[in-house]
Backbone of each chain as ProteinMPNN parsed JSONL, in Angstrom:
{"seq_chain_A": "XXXXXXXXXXXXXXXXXXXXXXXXXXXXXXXXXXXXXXXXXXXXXXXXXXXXXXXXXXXXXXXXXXXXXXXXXXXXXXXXXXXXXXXXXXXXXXXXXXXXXXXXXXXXXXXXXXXXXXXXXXXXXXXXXXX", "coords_chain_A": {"N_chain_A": [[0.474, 17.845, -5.448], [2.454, 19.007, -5.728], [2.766, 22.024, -4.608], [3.899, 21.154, -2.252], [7.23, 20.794, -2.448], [9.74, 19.462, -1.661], [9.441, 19.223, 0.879], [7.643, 17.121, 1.165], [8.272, 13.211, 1.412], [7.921, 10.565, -0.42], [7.092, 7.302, -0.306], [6.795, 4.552, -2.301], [4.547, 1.591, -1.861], [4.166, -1.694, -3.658], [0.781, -2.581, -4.128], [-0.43, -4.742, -6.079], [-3.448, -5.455, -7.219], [-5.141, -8.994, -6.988], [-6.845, -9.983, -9.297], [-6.954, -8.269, -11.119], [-6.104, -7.9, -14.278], [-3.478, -5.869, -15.356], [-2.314, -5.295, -13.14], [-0.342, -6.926, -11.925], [1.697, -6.848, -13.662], [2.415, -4.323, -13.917], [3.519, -3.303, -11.775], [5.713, -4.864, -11.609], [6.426, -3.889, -13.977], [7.162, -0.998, -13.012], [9.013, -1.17, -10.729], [11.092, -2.44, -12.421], [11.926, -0.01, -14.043], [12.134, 1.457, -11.863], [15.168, 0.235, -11.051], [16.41, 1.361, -13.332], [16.681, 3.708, -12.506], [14.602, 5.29, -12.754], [11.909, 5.699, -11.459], [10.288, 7.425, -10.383], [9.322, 8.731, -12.6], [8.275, 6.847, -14.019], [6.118, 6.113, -12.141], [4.541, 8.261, -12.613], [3.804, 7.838, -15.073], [2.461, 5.285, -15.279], [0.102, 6.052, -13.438], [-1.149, 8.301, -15.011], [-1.987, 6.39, -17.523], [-3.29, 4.229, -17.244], [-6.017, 2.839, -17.652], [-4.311, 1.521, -19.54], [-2.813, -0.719, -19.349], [-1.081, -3.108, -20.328], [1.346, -5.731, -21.566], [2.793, -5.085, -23.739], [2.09, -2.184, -24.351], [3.445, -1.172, -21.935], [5.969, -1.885, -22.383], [6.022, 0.219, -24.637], [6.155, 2.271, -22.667], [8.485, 2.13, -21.395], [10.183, 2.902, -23.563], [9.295, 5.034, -23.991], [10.682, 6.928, -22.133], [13.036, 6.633, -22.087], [14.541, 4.25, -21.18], [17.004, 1.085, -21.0], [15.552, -0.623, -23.534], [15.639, -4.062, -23.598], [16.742, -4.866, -21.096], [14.325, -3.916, -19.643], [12.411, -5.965, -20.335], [13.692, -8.271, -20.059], [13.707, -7.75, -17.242], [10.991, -7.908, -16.942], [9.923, -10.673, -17.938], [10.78, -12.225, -16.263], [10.316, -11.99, -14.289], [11.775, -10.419, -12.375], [11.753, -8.745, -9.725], [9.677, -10.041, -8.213], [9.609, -10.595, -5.726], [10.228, -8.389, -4.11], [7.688, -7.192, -4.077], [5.775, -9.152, -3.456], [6.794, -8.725, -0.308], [6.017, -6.584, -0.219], [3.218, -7.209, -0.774], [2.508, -8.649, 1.835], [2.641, -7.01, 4.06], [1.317, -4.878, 3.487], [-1.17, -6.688, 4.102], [-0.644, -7.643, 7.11], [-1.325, -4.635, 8.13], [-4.038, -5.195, 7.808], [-5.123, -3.799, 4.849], [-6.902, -3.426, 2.207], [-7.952, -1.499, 0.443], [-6.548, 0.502, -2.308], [-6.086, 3.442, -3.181], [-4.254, 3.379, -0.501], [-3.092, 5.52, 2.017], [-0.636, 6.944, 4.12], [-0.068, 9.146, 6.029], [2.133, 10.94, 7.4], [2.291, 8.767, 9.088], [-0.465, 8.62, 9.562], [-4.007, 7.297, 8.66], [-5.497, 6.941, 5.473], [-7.652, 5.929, 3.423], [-8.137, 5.058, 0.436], [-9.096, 7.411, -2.561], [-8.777, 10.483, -2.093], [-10.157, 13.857, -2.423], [-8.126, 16.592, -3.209], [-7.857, 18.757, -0.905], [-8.366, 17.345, 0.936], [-6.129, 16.002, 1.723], [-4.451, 18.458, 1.472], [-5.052, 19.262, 4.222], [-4.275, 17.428, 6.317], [-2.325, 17.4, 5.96], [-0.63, 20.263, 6.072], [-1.327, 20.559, 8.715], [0.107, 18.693, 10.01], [2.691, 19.836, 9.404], [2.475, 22.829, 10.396], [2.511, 21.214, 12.992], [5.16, 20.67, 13.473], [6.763, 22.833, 12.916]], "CA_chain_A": [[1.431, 17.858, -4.329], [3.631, 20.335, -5.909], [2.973, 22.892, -3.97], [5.043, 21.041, -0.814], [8.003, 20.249, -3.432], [11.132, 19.704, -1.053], [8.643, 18.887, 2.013], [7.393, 15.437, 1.34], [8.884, 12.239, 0.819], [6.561, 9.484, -1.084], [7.083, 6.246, -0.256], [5.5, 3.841, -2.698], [4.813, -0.177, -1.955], [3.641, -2.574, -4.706], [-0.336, -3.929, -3.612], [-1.703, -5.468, -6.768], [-4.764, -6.633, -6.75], [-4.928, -10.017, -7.571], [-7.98, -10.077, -10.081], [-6.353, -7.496, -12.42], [-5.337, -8.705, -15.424], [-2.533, -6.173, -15.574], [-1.892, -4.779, -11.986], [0.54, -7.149, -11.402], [2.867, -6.593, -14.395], [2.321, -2.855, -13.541], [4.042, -3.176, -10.39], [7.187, -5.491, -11.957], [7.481, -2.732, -14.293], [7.717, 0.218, -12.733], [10.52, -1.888, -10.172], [12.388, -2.636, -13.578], [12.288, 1.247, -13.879], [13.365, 1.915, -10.801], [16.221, -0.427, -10.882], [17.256, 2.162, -13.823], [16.565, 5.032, -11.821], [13.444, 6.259, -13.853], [11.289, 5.367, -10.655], [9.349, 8.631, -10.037], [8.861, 9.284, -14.209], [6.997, 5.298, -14.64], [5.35, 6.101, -11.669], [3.52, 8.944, -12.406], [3.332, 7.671, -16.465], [1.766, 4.516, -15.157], [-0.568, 6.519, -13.241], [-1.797, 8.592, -16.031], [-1.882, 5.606, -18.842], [-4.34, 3.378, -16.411], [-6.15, 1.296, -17.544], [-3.718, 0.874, -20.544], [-1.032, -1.3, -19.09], [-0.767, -4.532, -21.095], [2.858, -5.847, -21.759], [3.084, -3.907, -25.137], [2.021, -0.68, -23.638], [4.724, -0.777, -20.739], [7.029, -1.755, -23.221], [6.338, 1.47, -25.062], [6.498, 3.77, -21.512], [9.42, 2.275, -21.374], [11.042, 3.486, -24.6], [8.891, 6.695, -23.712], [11.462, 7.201, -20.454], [14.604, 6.017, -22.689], [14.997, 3.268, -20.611], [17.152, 0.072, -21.808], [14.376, -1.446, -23.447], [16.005, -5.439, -23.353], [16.815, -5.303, -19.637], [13.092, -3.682, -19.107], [11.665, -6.668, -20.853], [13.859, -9.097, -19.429], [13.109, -8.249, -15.871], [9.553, -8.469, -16.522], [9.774, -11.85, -18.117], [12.022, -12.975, -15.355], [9.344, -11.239, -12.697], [12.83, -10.002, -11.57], [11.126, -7.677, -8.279], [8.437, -10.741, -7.432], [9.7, -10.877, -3.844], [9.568, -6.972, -3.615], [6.044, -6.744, -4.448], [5.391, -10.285, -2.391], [6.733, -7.9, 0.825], [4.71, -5.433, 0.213], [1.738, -7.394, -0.419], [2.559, -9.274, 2.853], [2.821, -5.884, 4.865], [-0.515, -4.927, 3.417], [-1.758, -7.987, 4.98], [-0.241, -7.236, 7.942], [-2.078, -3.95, 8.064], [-4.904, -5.14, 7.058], [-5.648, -3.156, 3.973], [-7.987, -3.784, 1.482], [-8.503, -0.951, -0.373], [-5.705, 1.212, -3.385], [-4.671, 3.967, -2.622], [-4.645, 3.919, 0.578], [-2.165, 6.208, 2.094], [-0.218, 7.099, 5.208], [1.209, 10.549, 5.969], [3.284, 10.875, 8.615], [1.542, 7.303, 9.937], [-2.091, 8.904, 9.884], [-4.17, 6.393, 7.534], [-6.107, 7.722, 4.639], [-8.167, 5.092, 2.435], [-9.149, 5.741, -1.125], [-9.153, 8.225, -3.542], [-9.903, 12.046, -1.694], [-9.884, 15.299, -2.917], [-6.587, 17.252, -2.961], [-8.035, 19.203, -0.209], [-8.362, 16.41, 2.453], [-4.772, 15.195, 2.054], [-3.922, 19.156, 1.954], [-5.206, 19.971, 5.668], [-3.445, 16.643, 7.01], [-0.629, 18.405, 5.846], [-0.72, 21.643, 6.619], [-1.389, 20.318, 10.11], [1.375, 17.935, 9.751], [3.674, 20.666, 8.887], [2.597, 23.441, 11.818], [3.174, 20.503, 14.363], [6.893, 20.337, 13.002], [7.776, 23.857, 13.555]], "C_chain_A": [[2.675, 18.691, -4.667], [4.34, 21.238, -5.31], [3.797, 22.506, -2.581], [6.681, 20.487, -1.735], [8.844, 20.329, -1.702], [10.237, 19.718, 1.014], [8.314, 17.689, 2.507], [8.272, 14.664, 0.634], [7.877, 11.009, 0.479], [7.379, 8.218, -1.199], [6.066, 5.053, -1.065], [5.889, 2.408, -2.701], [3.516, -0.398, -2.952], [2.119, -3.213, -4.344], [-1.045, -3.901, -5.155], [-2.799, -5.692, -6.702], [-4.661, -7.876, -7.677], [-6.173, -10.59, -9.094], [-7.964, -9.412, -11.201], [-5.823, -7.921, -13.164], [-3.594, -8.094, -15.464], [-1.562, -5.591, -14.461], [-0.455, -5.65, -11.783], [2.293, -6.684, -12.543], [3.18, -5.374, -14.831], [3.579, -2.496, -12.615], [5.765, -3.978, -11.088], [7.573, -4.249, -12.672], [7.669, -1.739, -14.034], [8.564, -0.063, -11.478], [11.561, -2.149, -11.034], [13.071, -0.461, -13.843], [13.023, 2.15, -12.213], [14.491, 1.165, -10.974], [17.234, 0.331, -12.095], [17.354, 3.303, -13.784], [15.507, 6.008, -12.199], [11.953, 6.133, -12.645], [9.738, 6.134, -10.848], [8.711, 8.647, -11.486], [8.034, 7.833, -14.192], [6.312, 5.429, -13.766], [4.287, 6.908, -12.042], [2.753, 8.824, -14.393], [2.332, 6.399, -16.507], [0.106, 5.18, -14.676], [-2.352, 7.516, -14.094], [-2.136, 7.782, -16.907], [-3.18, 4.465, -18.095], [-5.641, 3.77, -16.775], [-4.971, 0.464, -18.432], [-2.619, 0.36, -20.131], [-1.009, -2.932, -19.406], [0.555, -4.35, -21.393], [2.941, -4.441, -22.465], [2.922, -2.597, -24.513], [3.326, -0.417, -22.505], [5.562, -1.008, -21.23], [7.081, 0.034, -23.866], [6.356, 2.453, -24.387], [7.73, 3.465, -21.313], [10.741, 2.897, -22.146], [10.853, 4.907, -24.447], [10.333, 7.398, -23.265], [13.066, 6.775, -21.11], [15.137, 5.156, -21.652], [15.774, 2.358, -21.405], [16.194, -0.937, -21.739], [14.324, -3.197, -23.428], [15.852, -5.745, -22.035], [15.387, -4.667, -19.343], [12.591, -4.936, -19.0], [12.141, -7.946, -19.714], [13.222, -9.237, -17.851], [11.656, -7.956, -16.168], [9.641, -9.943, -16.811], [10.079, -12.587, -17.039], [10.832, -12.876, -13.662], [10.791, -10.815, -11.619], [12.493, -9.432, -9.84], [9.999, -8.398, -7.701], [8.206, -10.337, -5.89], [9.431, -9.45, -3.064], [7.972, -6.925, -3.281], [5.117, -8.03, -3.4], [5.388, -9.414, -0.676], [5.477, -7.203, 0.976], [2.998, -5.807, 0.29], [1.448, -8.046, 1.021], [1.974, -7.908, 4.557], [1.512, -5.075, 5.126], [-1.092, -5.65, 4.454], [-1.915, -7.603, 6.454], [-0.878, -5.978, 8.631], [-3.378, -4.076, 7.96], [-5.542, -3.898, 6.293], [-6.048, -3.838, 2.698], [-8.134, -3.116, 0.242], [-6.849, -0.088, -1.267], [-6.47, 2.221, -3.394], [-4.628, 3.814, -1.178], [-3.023, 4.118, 1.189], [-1.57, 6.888, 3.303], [0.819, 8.293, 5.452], [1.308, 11.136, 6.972], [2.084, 9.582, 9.717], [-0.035, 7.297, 10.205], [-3.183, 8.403, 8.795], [-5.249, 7.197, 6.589], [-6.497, 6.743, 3.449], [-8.969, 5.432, 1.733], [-8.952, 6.704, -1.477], [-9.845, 9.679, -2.793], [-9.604, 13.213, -2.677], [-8.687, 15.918, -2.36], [-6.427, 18.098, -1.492], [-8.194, 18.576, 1.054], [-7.04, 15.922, 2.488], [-4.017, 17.403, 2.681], [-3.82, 19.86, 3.83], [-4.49, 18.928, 6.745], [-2.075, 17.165, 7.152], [-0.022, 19.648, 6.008], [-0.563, 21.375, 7.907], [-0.361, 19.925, 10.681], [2.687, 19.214, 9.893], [3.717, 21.689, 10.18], [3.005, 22.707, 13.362], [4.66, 20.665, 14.558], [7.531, 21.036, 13.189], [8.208, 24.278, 14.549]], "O_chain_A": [[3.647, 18.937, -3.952], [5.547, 21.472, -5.239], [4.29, 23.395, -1.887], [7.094, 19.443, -1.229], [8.532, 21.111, -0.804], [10.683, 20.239, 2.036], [8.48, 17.203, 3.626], [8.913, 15.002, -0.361], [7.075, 10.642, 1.338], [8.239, 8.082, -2.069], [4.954, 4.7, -0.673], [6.912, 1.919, -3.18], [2.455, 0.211, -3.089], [2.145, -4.439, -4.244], [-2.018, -3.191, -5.409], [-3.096, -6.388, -5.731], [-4.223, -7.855, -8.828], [-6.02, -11.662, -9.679], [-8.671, -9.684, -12.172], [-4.793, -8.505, -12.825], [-2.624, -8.848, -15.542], [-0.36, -5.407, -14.649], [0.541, -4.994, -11.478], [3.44, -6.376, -12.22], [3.931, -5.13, -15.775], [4.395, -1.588, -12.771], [6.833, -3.401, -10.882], [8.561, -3.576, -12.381], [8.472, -1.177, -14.78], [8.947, 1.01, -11.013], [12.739, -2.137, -10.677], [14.186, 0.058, -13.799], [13.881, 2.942, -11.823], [15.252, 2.111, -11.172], [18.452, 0.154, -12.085], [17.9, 4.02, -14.622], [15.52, 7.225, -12.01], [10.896, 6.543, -13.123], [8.634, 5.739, -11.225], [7.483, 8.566, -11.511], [6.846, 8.016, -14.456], [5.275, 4.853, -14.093], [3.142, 6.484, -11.891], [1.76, 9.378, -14.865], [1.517, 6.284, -17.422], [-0.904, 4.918, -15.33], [-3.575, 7.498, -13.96], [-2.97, 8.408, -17.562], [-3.97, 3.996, -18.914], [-6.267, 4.749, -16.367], [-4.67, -0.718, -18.268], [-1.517, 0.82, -20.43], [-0.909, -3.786, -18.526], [1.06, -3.234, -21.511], [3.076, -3.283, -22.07], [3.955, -2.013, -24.185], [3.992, 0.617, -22.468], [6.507, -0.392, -20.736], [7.957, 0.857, -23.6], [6.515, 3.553, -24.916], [8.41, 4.442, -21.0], [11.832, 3.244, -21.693], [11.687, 5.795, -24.626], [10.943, 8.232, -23.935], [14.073, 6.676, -20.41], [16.277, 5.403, -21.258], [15.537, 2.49, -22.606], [15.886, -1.728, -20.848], [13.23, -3.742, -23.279], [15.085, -6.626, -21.647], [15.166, -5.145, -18.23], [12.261, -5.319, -17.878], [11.426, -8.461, -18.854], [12.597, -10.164, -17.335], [11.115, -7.688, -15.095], [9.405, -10.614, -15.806], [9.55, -13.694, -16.933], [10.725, -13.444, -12.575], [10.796, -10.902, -10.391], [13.145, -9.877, -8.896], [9.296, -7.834, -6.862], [7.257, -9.975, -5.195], [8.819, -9.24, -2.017], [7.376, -6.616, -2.249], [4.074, -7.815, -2.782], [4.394, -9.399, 0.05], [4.496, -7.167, 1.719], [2.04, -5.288, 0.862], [0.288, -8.026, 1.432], [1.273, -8.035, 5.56], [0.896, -4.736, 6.136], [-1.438, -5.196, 5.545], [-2.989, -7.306, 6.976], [-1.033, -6.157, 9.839], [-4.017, -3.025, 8.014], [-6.304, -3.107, 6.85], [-5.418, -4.804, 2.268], [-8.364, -3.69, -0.823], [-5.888, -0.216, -0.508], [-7.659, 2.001, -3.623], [-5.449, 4.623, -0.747], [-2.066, 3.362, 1.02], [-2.389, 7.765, 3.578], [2.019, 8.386, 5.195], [0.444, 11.903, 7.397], [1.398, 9.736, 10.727], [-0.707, 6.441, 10.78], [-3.284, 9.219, 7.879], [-5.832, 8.141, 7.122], [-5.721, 6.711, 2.494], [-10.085, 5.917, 1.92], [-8.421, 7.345, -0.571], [-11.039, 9.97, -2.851], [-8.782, 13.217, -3.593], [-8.317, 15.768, -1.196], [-5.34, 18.205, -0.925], [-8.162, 19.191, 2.12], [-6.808, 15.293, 3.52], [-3.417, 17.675, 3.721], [-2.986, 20.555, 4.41], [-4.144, 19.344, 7.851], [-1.188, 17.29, 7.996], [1.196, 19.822, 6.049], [0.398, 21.942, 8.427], [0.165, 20.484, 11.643], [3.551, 19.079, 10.759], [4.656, 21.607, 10.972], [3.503, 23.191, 14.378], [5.23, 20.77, 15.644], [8.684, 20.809, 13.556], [9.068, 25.159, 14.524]]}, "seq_chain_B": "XXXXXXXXXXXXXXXXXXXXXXXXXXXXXXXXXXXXXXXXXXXXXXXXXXXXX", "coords_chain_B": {"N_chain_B": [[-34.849, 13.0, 35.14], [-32.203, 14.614, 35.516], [-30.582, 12.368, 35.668], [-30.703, 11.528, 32.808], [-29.658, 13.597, 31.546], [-26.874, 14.063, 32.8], [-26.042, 11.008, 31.204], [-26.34, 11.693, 28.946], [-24.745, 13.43, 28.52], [-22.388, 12.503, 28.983], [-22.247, 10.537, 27.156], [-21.431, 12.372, 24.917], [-18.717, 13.096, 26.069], [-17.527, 10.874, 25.639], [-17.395, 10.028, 23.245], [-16.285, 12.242, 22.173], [-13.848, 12.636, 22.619], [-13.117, 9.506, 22.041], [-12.991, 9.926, 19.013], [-10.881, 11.967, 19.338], [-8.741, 10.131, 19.824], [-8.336, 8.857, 17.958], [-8.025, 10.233, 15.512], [-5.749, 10.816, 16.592], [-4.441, 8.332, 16.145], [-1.257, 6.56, 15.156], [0.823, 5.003, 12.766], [3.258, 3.238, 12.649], [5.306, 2.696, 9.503], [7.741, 0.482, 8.181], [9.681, 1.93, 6.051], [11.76, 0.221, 4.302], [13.227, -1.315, 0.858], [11.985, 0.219, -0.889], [11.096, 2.317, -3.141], [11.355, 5.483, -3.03], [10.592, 8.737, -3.742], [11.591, 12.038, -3.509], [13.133, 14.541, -0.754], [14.758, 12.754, 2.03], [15.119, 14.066, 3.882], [12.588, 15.535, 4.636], [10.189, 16.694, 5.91], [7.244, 15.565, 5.929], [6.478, 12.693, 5.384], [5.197, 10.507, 3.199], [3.281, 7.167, 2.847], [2.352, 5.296, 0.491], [0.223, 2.642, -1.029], [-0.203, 1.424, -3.644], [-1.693, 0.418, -6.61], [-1.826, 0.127, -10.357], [-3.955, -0.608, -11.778]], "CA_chain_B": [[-34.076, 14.252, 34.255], [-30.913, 14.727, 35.937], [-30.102, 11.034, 35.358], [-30.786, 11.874, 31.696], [-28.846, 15.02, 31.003], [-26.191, 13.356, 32.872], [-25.663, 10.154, 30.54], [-26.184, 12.524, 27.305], [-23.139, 14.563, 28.719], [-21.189, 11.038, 29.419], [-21.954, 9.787, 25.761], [-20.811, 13.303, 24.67], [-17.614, 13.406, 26.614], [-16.75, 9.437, 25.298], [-17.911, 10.495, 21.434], [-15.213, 13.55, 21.522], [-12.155, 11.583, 23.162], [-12.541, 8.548, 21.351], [-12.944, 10.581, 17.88], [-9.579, 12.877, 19.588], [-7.8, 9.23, 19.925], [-8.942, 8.262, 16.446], [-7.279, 11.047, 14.622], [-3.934, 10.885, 16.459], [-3.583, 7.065, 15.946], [-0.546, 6.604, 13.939], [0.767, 3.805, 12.435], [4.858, 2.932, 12.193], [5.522, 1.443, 8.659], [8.725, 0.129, 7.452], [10.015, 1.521, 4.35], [12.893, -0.759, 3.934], [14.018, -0.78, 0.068], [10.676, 0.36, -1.517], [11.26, 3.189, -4.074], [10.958, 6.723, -2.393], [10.315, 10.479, -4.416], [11.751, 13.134, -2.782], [14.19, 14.495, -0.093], [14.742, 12.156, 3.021], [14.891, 14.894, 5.561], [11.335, 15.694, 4.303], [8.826, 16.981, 7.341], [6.425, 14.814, 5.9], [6.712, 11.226, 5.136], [3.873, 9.338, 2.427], [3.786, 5.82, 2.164], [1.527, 4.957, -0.499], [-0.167, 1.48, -0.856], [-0.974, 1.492, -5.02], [-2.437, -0.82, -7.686], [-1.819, 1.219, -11.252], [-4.793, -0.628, -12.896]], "C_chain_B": [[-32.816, 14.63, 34.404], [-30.188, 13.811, 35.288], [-29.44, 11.209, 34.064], [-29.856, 12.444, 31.239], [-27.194, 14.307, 31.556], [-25.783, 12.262, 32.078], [-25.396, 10.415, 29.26], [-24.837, 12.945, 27.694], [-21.786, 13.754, 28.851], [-21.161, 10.835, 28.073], [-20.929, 10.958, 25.11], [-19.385, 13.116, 24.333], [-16.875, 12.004, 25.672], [-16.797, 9.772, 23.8], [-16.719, 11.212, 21.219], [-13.841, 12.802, 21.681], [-12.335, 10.712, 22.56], [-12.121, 9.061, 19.961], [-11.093, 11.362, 18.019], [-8.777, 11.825, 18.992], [-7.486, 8.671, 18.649], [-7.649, 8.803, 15.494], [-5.561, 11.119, 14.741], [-3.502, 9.571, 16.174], [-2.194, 6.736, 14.83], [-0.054, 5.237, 14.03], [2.556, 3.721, 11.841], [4.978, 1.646, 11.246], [6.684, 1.413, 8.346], [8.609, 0.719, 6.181], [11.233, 0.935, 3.931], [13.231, -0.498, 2.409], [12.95, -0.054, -0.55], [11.65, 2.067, -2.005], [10.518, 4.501, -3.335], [11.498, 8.045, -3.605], [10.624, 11.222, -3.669], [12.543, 13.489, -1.365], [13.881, 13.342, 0.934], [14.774, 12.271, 4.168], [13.604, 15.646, 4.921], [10.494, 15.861, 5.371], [7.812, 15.812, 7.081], [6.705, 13.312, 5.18], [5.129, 10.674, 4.678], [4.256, 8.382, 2.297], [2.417, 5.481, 1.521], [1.31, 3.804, -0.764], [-0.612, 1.748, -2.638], [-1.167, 0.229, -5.794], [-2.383, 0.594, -8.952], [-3.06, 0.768, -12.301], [-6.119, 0.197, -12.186]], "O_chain_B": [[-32.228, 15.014, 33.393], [-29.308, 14.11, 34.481], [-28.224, 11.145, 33.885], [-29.111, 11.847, 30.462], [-26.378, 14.062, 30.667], [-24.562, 12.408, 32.12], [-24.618, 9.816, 28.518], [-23.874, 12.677, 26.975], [-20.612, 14.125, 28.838], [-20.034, 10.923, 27.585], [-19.781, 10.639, 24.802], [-18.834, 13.008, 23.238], [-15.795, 12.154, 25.1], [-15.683, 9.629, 23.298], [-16.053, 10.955, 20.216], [-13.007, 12.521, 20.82], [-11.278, 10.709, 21.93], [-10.99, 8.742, 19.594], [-10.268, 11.323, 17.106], [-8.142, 12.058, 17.964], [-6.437, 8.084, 18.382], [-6.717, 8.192, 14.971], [-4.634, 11.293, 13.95], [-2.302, 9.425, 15.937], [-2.433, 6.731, 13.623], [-0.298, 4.442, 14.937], [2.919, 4.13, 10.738], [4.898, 0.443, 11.496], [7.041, 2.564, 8.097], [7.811, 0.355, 5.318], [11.676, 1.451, 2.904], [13.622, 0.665, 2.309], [13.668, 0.865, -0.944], [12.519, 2.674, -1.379], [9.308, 4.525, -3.107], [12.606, 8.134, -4.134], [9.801, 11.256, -2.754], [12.594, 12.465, -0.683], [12.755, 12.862, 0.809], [14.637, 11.521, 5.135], [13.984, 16.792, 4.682], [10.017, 14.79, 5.748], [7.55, 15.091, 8.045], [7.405, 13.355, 4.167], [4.176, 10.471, 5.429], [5.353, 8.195, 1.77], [1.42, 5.435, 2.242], [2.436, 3.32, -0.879], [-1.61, 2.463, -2.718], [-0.73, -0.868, -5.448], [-2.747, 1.74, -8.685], [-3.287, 1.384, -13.343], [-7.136, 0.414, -12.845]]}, "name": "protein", "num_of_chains": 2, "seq": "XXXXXXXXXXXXXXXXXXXXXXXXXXXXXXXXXXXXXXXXXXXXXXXXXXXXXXXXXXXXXXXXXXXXXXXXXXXXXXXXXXXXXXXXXXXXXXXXXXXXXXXXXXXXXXXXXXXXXXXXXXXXXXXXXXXXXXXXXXXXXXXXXXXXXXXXXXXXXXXXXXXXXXXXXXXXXXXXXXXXXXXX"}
């Protein structure tokens, strides 16, 4: 998504799945990272590091990202961002969605994992409507 | 035969327009505080539903 740098805006909500051992303490910590502004960088380090996200491991993306690694820890222990991630799984709901990733650009729904080339022609399209 | 060609040309016509209606459906989500990437006057707007395991 490079290539639209300064085009799109990425909105990302928290859906766990509940059966994942470490989906959920995925989602607390990359809300502890946002809360120190490192949002975008744990997102896309979580992304890449998946499956490996056990405490210890998100402890050490966090030191990766020079985060303060006490207040990381704490708000996971604390589940500081529960209620965030409670919204969003609610909203899900609400939607009924089911499936990760599933993805909405400019409100047009897009479930699961495509090729770079099916999100690019939404957008392209997206984009000639606009001018 | 008429009848025929006629009801093919009805399924047709209902097949293309519902498929039209399909594609423009859009869907108004809240992003309230949720953590956003990138400008905010952005043409395009993603909201992303993820799980990182």
């Amino acid at each position: 998504m490079k290539d639209y740098k300064g085009k799109i805006r990425l909105v990302v909500k928290q859906t766990p799945y509940k059966y994942r051992d470490y989906a959920y303490i995925s989602s607390l910590a990359v809300l502890a990272a946002h809360e120190q502004g490192k949002f975008a960088e744990m997102h896309e380090l979580l992304l890449k590091k998946s499956p490996k996200l056990d405490k210890d491991s998100l402890i050490s993306y966090a030191k990766e990202l020079d985060l303060d690694v006490a207040k990381f820890k704490d708000s996971l222990e604390t589940k500081k961002f529960s209620s965030q991630i409670e919204k969003d799984l609610q909203l899900a709901k609400e939607l009924d969605l089911y499936n990760t990733p599933t993805i909405f650009i400019n409100g047009i729904k897009v479930i699961g994992n495509r090729d770079y080339m099916y999100y690019k022609k939404i957008i392209d399209k997206e984009l000639r409507h606009e001018k | 035969m008429f009848r025929f060609k006629f009801l093919a040309v009805l399924c047709l016509i209902i097949m293309m327009t519902s498929s039209a209606f399909a594609a423009e459906k859009r869907v108004n989500i809240p992003i309230g505080d949720s953590p956003v990437i990138g400008p905010n006057n952005a043409p395009i707007t993603m909201i992303k539903f993820v799980d990182y395991q």
